[in-house]
C-alpha positions as CSV (number, residue, x, y, z in Angstrom):
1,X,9.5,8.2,9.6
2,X,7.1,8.1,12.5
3,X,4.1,10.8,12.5
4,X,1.8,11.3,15.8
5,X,-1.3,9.0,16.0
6,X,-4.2,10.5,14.9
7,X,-7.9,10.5,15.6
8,X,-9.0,11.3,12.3
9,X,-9.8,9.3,9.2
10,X,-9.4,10.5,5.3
11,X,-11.1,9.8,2.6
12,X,-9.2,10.2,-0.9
13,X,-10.1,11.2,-4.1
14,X,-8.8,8.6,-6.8
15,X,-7.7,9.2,-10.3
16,X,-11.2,7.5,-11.4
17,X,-12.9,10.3,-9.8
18,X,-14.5,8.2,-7.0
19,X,-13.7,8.6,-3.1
20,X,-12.3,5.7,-1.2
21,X,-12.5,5.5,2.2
22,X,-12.3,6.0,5.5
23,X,-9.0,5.2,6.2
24,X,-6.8,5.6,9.6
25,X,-3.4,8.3,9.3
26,X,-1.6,4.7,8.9
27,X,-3.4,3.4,6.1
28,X,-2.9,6.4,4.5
29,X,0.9,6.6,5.0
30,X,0.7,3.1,3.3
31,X,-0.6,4.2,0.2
32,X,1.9,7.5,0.4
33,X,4.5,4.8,0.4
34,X,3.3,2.7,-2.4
35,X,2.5,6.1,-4.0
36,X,-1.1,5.4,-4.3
37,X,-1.6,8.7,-2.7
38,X,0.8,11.6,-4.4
39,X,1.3,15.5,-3.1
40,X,-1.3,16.8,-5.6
41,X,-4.1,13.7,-4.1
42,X,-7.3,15.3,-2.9
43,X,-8.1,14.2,0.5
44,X,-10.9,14.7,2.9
45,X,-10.1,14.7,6.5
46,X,-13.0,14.5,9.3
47,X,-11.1,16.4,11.9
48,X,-11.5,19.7,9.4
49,X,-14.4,18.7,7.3
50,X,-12.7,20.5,4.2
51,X,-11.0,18.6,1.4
52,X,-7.3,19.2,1.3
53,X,-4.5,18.5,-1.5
54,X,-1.9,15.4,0.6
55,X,0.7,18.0,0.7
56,X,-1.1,20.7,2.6
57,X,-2.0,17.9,5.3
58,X,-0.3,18.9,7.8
59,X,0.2,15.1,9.5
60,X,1.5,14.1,6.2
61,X,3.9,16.6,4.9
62,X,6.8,14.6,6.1
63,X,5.9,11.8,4.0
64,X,6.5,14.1,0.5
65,X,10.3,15.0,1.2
66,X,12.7,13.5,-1.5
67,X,14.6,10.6,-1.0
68,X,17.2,8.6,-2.9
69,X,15.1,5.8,-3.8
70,X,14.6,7.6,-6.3
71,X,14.8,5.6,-10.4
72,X,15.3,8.7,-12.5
73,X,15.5,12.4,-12.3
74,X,15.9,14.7,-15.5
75,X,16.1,18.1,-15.9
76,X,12.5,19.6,-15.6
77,X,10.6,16.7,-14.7
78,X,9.4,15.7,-10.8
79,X,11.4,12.5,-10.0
80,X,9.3,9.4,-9.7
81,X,9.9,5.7,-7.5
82,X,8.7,2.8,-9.8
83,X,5.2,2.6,-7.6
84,X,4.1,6.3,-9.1
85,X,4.1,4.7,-13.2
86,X,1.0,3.0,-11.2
87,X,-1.1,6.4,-11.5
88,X,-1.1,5.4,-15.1
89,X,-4.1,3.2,-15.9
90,X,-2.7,0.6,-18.2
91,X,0.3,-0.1,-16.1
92,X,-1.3,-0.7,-12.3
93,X,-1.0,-4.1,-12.8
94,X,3.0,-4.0,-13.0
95,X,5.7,-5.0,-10.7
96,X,7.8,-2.5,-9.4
97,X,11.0,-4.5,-10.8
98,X,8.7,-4.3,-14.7
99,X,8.1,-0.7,-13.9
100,X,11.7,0.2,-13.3
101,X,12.6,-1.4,-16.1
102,X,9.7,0.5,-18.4
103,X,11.0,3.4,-17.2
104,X,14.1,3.0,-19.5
105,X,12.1,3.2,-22.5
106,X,10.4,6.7,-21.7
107,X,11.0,10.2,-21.9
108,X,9.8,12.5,-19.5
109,X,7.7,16.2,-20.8
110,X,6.4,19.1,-19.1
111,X,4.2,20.9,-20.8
112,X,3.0,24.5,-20.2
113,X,-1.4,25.4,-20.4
114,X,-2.4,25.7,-24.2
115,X,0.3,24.1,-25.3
116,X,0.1,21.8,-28.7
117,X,1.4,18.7,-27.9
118,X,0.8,17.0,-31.1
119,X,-0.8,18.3,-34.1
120,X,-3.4,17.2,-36.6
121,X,-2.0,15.8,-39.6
122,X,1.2,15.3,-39.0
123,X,3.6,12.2,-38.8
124,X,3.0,10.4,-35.4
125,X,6.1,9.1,-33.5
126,X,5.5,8.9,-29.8
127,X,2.5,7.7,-27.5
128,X,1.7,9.8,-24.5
129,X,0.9,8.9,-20.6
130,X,-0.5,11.5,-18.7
131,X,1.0,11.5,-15.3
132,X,-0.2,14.8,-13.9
133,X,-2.6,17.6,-15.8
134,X,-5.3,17.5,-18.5
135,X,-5.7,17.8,-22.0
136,X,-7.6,17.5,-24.8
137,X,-8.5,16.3,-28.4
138,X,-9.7,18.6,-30.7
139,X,-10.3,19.3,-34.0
140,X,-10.8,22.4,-36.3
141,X,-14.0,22.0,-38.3
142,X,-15.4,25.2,-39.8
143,X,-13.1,27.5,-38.4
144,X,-14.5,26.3,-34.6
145,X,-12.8,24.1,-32.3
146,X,-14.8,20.5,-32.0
147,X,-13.8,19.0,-28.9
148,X,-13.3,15.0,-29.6
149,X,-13.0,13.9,-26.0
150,X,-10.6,15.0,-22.3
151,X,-7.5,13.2,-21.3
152,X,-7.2,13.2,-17.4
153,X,-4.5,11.5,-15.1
154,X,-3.4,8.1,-15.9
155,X,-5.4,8.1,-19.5
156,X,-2.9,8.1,-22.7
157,X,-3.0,9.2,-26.5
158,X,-1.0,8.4,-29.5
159,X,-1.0,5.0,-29.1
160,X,-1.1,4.0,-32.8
161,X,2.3,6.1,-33.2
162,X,3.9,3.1,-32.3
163,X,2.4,1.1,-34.8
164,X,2.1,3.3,-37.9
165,X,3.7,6.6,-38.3
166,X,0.5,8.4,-40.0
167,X,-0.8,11.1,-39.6
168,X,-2.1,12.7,-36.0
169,X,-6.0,12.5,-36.3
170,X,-6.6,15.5,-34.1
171,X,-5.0,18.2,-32.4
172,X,-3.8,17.4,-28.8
173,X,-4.2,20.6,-26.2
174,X,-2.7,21.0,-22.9
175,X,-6.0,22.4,-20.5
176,X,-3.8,23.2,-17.5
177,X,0.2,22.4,-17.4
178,X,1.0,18.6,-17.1
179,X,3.4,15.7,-17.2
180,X,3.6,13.2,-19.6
181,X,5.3,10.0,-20.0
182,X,6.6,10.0,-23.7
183,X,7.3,6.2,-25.2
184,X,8.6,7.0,-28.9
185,X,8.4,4.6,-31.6
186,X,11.6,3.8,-31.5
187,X,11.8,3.1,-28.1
188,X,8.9,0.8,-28.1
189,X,10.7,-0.6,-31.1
190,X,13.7,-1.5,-29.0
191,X,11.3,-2.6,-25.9
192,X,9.6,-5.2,-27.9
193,X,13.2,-6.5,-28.9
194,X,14.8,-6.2,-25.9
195,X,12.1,-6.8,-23.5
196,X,9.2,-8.5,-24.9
197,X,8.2,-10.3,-21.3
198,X,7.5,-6.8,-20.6
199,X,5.8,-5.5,-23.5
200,X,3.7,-8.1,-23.6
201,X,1.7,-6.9,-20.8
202,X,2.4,-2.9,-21.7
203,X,0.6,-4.3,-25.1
204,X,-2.3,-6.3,-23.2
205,X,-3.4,-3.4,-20.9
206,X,-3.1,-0.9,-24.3
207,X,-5.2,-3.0,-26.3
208,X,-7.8,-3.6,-23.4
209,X,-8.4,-0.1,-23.3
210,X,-8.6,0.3,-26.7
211,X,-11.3,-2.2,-27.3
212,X,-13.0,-0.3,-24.1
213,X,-13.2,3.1,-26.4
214,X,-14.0,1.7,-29.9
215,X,-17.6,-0.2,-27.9
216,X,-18.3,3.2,-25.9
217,X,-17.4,4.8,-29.8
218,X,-20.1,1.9,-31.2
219,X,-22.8,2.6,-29.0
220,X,-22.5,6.2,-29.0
221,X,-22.8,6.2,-32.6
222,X,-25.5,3.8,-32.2
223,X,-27.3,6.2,-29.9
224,X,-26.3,9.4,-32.8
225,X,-28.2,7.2,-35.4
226,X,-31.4,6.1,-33.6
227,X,-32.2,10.0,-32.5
228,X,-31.5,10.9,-36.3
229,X,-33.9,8.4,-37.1
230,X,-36.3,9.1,-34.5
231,X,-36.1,13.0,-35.4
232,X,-36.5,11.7,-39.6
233,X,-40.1,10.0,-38.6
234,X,-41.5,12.9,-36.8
235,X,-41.1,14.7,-39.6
């Protein structure tokens, strides 16, 4: 499709909340294509000095209408091409043939605000990708809700469902209504078996991220212990 040139430039708002930018109205359509840049993308354009969600752009609108290249489309879930599995951290690095191919092995889940989507203490079986929304971990402790940490866009939870079916270790609690990419333990079962050039580098990116939050889980206990300590001489 072929939109008017422009004289403005965008900045966007990525999923690591950082802006990247400027960019030209062609640049932009680029990363709509490669679906870098989604409907729901915040993006700041010069011409109107306001930041806008993609969609309500009016330059770019065209770019959001459905097609056919579509892989999958399932009753109450938005249909995604391979390129939007990218919005999800641990598979960015992923060809569009792998992600395709991934997309065999998952299960797609709306979920409405304040939903539970998994509950504390009982029997994981599924790992979770967030592909839209947030949500978060909690955990009951005196009657009062402790909140353990906030799941955003492209983050995922559950992850040692696939390993061992033990119990959840918190409550997991949809903020606002979201999409979530749902790899059960049996399906990672049968992608390890049937596709193990592929899960080898779904299992790579997991357990790089993994090792990410147990040294920020270190330190911060680190941090914990030394005020404790700190507060014990004063006394």
């Amino acid at each position: 499709m072929e939109l008017p040139a422009s004289p403005n430039h965008y900045f966007i708002w990525g999923i690591d909340d950082s802006p990247y930018g400027p960019v030209e109205l062609s640049v932009l359509i680029d990363w709509i294509n490669d679906d870098r840049v989604t409907p729901e993308t915040w993006i700041f354009t010069r011409g109107s000095s306001v930041w806008q969600k993609a969609s309500d752009i009016s330059e770019l609108k065209d770019c959001f209408k459905p097609d056919s290249d579509t892989i999958f489309a399932k009753p109450s879930a938005v249909p995604f091409k391979p390129g939007a599995l990218r919005r999800i951290k641990i598979l960015a690095d992923l060809k569009d043939a792998q992600l395709a191919h991934l997309a065999d092995f998952l299960e797609f889940q709306e979920v409405l605000q304040r939903a539970e989507v998994v509950r504390q203490g009982e029997p994981g079986d599924a790992m979770f990708l967030i592909m839209s929304g947030e949500l978060r971990a909690r955990a009951m402790i005196g009657g009062k809700e402790t909140i353990l940490t906030t799941f955003g866009i492209g983050d995922f939870f559950g992850e040692l469902s696939l390993f061992d079916q033990g119990p959840r270790s918190a409550d997991v609690i949809a903020n606002v209504d979201s999409t979530l990419l749902r790899m059960s333990a049996t399906a990672f079962a049968r992608l390890t078996r049937e596709a193990p050039n592929l899960a080898t580098p779904f299992l790579q990116a997991t357990s790089r991220t993994l090792a990410a939050r147990i040294r920020a889980d270190n330190k911060r206990l680190i941090r914990i212990s030394q005020q404790f300590s700190a507060s014990g001489d004063g006394r």
